[in-house]
C-alpha positions as CSV (number, residue, x, y, z in Angstrom):
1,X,-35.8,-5.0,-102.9
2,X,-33.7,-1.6,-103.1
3,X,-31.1,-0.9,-100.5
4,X,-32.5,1.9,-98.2
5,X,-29.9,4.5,-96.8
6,X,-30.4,2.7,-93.1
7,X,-28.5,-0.3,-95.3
8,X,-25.9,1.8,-97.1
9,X,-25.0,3.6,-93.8
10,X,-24.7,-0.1,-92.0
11,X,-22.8,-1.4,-95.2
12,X,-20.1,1.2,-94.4
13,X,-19.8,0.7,-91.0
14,X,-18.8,-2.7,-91.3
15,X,-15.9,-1.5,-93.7
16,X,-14.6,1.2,-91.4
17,X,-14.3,-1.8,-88.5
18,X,-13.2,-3.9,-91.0
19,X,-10.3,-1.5,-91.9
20,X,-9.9,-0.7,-88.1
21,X,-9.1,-5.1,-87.4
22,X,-6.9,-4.7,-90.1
23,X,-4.8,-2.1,-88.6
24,X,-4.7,-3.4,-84.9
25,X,-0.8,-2.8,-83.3
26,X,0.1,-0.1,-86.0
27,X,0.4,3.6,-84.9
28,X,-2.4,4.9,-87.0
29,X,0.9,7.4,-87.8
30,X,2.1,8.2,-84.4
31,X,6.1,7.8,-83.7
32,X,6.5,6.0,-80.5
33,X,8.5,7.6,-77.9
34,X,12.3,5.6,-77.9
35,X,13.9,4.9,-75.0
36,X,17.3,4.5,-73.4
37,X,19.1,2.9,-70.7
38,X,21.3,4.8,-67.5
39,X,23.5,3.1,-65.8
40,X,24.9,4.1,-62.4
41,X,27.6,2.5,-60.8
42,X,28.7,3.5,-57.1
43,X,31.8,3.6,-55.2
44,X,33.8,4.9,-52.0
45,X,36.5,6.7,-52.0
46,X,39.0,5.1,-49.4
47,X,42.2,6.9,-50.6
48,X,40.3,10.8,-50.5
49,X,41.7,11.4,-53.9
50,X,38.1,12.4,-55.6
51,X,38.3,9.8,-58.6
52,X,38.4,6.2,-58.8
53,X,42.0,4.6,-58.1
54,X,43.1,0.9,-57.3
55,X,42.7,1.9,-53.3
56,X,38.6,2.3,-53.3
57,X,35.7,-0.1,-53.4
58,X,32.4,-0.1,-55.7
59,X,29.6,-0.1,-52.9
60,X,26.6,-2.2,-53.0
61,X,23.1,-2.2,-51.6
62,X,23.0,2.4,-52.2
63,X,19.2,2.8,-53.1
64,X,19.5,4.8,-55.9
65,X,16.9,6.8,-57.7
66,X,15.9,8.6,-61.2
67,X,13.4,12.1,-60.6
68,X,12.7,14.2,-63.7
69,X,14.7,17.1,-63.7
70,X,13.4,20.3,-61.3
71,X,12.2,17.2,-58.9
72,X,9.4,15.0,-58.0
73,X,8.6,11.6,-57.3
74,X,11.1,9.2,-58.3
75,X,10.5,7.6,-61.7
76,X,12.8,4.2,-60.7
77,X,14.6,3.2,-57.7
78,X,17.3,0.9,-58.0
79,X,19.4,-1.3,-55.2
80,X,23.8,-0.8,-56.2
81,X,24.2,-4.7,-57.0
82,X,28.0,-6.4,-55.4
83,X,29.7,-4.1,-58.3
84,X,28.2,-1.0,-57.2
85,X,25.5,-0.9,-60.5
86,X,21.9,0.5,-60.7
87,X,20.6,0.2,-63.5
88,X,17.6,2.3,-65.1
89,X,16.0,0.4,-67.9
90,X,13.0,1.8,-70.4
91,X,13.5,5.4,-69.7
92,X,11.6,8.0,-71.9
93,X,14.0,10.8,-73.7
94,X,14.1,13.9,-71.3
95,X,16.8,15.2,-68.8
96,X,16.6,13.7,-65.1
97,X,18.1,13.8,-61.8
98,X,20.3,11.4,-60.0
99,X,19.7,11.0,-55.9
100,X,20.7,8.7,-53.6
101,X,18.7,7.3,-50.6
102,X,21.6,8.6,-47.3
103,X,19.6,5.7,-45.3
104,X,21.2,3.0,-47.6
105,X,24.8,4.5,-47.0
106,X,25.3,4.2,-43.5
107,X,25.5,6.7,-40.4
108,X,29.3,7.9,-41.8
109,X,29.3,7.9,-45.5
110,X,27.5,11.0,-47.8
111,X,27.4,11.3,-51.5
112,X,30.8,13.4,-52.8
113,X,30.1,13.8,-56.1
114,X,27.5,12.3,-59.3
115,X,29.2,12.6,-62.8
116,X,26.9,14.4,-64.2
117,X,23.5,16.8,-62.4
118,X,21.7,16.4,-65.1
119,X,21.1,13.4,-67.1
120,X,20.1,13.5,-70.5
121,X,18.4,10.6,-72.5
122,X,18.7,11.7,-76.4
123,X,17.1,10.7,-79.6
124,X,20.3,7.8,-80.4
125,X,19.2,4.6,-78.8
126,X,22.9,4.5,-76.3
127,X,23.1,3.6,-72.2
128,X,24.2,6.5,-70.3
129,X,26.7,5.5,-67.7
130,X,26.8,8.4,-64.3
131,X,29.4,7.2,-62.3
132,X,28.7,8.3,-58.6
133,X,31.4,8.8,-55.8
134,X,30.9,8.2,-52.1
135,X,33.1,9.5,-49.2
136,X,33.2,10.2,-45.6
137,X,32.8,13.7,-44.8
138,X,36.1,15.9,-45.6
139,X,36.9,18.8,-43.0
140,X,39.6,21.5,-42.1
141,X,41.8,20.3,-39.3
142,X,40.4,23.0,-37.4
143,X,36.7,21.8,-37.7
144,X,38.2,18.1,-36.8
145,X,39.5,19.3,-33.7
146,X,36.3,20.1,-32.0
147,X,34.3,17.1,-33.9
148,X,32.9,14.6,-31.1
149,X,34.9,11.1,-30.6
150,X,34.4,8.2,-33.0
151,X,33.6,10.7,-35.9
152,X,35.3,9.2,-38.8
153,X,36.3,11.8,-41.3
154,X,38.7,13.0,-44.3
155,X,41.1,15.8,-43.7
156,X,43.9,17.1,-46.5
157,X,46.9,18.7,-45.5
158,X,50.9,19.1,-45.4
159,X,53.0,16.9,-43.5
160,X,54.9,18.4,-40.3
161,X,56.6,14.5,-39.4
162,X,56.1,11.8,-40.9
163,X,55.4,8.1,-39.0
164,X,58.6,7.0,-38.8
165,X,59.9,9.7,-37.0
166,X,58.8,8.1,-33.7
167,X,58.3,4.6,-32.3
168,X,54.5,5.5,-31.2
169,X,53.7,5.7,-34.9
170,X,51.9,8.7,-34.8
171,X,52.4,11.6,-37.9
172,X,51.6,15.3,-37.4
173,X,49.6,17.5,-40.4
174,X,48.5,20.6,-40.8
175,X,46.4,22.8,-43.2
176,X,45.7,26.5,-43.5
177,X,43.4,25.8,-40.4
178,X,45.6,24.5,-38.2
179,X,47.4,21.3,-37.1
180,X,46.7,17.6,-35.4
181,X,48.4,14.2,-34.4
182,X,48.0,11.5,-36.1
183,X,48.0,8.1,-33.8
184,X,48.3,4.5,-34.9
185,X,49.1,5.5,-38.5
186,X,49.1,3.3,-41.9
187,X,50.3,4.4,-45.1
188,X,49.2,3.2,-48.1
189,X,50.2,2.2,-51.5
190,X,53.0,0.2,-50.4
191,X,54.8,3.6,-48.6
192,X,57.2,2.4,-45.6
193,X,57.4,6.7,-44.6
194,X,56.2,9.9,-45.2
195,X,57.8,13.2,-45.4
196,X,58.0,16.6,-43.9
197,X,56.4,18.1,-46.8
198,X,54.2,15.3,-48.3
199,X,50.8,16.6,-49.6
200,X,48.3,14.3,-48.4
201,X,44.9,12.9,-47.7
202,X,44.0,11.2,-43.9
203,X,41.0,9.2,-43.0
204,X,41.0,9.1,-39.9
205,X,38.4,8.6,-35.8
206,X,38.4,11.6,-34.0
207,X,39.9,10.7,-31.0
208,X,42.4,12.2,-28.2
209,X,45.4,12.0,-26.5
210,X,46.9,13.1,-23.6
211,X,44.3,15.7,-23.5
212,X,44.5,17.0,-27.1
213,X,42.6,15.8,-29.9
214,X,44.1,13.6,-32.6
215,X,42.8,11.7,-35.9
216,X,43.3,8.0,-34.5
217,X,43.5,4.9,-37.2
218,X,44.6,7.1,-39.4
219,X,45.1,5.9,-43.5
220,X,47.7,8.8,-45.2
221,X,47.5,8.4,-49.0
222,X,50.4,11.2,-50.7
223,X,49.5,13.1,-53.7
224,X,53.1,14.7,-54.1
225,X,55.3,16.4,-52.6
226,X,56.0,20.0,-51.5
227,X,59.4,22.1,-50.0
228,X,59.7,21.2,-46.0
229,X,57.2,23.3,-44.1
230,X,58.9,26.2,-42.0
231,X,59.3,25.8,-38.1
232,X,57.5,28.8,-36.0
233,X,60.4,30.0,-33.7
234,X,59.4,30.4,-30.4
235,X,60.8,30.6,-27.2
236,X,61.0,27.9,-24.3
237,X,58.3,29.0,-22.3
238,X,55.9,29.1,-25.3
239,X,57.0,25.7,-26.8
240,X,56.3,24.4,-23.5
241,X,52.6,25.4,-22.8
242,X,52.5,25.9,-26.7
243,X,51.2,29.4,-26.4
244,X,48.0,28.0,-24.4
245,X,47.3,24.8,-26.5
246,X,47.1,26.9,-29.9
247,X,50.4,25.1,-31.5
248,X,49.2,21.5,-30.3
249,X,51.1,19.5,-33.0
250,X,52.7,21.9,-34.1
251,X,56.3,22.7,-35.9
252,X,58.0,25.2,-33.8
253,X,62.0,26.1,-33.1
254,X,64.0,27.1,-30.2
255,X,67.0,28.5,-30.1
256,X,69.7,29.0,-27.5
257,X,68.3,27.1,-24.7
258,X,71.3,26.5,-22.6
259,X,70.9,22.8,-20.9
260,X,69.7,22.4,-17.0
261,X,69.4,18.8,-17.0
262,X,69.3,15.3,-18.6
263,X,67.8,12.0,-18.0
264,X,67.3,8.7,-19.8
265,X,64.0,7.2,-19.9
266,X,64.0,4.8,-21.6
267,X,64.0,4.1,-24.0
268,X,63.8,8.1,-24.9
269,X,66.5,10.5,-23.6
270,X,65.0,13.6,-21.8
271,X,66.8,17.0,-22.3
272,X,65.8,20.1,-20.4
273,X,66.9,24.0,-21.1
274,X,65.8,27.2,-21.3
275,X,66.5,30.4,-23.3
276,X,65.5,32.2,-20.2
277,X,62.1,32.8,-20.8
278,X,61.4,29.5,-19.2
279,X,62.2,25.8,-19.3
280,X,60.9,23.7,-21.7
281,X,61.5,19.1,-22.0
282,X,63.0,17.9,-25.3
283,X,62.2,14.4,-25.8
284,X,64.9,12.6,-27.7
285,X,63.2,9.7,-29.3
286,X,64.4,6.3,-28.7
287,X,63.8,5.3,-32.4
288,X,66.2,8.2,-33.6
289,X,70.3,7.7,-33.5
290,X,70.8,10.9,-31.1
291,X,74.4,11.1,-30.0
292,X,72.9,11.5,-26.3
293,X,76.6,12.3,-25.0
294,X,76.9,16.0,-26.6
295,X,73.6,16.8,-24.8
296,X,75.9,17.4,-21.2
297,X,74.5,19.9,-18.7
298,X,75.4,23.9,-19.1
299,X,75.8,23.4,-23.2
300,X,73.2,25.0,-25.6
301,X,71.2,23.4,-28.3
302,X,68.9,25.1,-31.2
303,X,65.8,22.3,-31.4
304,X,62.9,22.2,-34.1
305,X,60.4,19.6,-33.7
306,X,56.5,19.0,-33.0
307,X,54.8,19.8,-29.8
308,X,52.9,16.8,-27.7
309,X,51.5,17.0,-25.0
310,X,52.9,15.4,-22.0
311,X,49.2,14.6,-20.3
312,X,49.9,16.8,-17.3
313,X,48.7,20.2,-18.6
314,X,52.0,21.1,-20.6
315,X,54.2,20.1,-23.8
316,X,57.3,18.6,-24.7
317,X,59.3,19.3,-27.9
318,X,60.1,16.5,-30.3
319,X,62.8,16.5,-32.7
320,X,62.2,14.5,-35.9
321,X,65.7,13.4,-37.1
322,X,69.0,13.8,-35.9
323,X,69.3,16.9,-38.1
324,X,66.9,18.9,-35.8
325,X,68.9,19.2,-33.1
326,X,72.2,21.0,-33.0
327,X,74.3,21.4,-29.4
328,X,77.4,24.0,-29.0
């Protein structure tokens, strides 16, 4: 019997599937897309120096996510393990993005910086590594003096006196903005003092004092080191209600304010005068070696220091070292 075409055309058909068996798992000439690895690793910066020194953490449990670049739903989300690393496995050559979930930080800690805004994943088969820092919020010492209290917060700035100046350990700073008091300081990095002059980061609590606000808590970490910042002269009567509260903490200087009385309290040494505008109270600190006997009633002294207030509506003047004070 001859083959009919019905049989030829069935005869082929079992070749073609037979060829098709044959060629199961290949990619019928189709390059497979590669993939790569990123890896993120997270951690806070404690110090406020904006990289990664021997002072800050790697953070865990940061839900952190990779988006195609220009947005949209999260391609992977990934939990920071204990050394702060998310890690993105099987992830298709393209550019991304690099969020992370502000629910998994905490009420006081924000995202400061990621490595890199977009994320590439090229054509070599490497792991991609975006290093991301956390932070508290940073602010000008004028926006941390109107913050609420228990805020906790970065500010940069120039030393005005440094902690161990007096025995309440607190340190004054200022910035371009304006100034504050530090209260309960700690230094770190193995510092026993800090300097008129030291440029530096504080994390600090919004707090305040005597009426005044202050960073309390605070951490200085020095960066370096500038010239000694510049008194303000004033006169008495404006060092004493510093010129309506505006030079809270600040570094001001008197001059020729003859003496009208004296007291010990201890263990400070009180010292009033007046260059006739007004009288204003020098506090002599009980942790600085004052010669307390050239401070004598009807003499004159020339006095820079810090104002603080004294809780009862005005300010007294605080010299930092026995060098600020001269008496004639």
């Amino acid at each position: 019997m001859k083959p009919t075409m019905h049989h030829a055309l069935y005869a082929a058909s079992l070749v073609l599937a037979a060829a098709a068996c044959n060629n199961a798992g290949s990619d019928l000439g189709l390059i497979p897309l590669r993939t790569n690895a990123i890896t993120t690793q997270a951690f806070l910066d404690r110090d406020g120096s904006r990289t990664f020194t021997l002072a800050d953490t790697l953070f865990p449990g940061a839900r952190v996510s990779l988006r195609p670049l220009g947005g949209g739903k999260a391609i992977q989300t990934v939990t920071t393990s204990s050394n702060g690393i998310a890690r993105f496995n099987g992830v298709p050559l393209g550019e991304y993005t690099i969020t992370v979930d502000p629910a998994s930080l905490g009420d006081s800690i924000a995202v400061a910086a990621i490595d890199s805004s977009i994320v590439k994943v090229a054509l070599a088969d490497t792991n991609t590594v975006v290093r991301i820092r956390l932070a508290f919020p940073e602010v000008s010492i004028r926006q941390a003096r109107l913050l609420p209290v228990g805020k906790r917060v970065f500010i940069r700035g120039i030393v005005l006196a440094g902690v161990q100046s007096f025995r309440d350990t607190t340190s004054h700073v200022q910035d371009s903005s304006g100034q504050i008091r530090l209260t309960r300081v700690s230094l770190r990095g193995g510092l026993i003092g800090n300097n008129p002059g030291d440029s530096v980061s504080v994390l600090g609590v919004s707090s305040s004092r005597a009426g005044q606000p202050t960073l309390d808590n605070a951490v200085i970490s020095r960066f370096g080191q500038r010239p000694a910042p510049t008194p303000l002269p004033v006169s008495t009567a404006t060092a004493a209600n510093a010129s309506g509260g505006t030079l809270d903490a600040g570094l001001v200087v008197i001059t020729g304010a003859i003496i009208s009385d004296t007291a010990t309290v201890a263990p400070d040494f009180r010292v009033v005068g007046s260059d006739g505008s007004g009288p204003v109270t020098v506090i002599l600190d009980g942790n600085i070696n004052f010669n307390r006997a050239n401070f004598r009633i009807g003499r004159t002294m020339n006095v820079r220091g810090v104002l603080v207030p004294d809780g009862l509506g005005g300010w007294v003047l605080k010299p930092r070292d026995v060098n600020d004070a001269t008496v004639f």
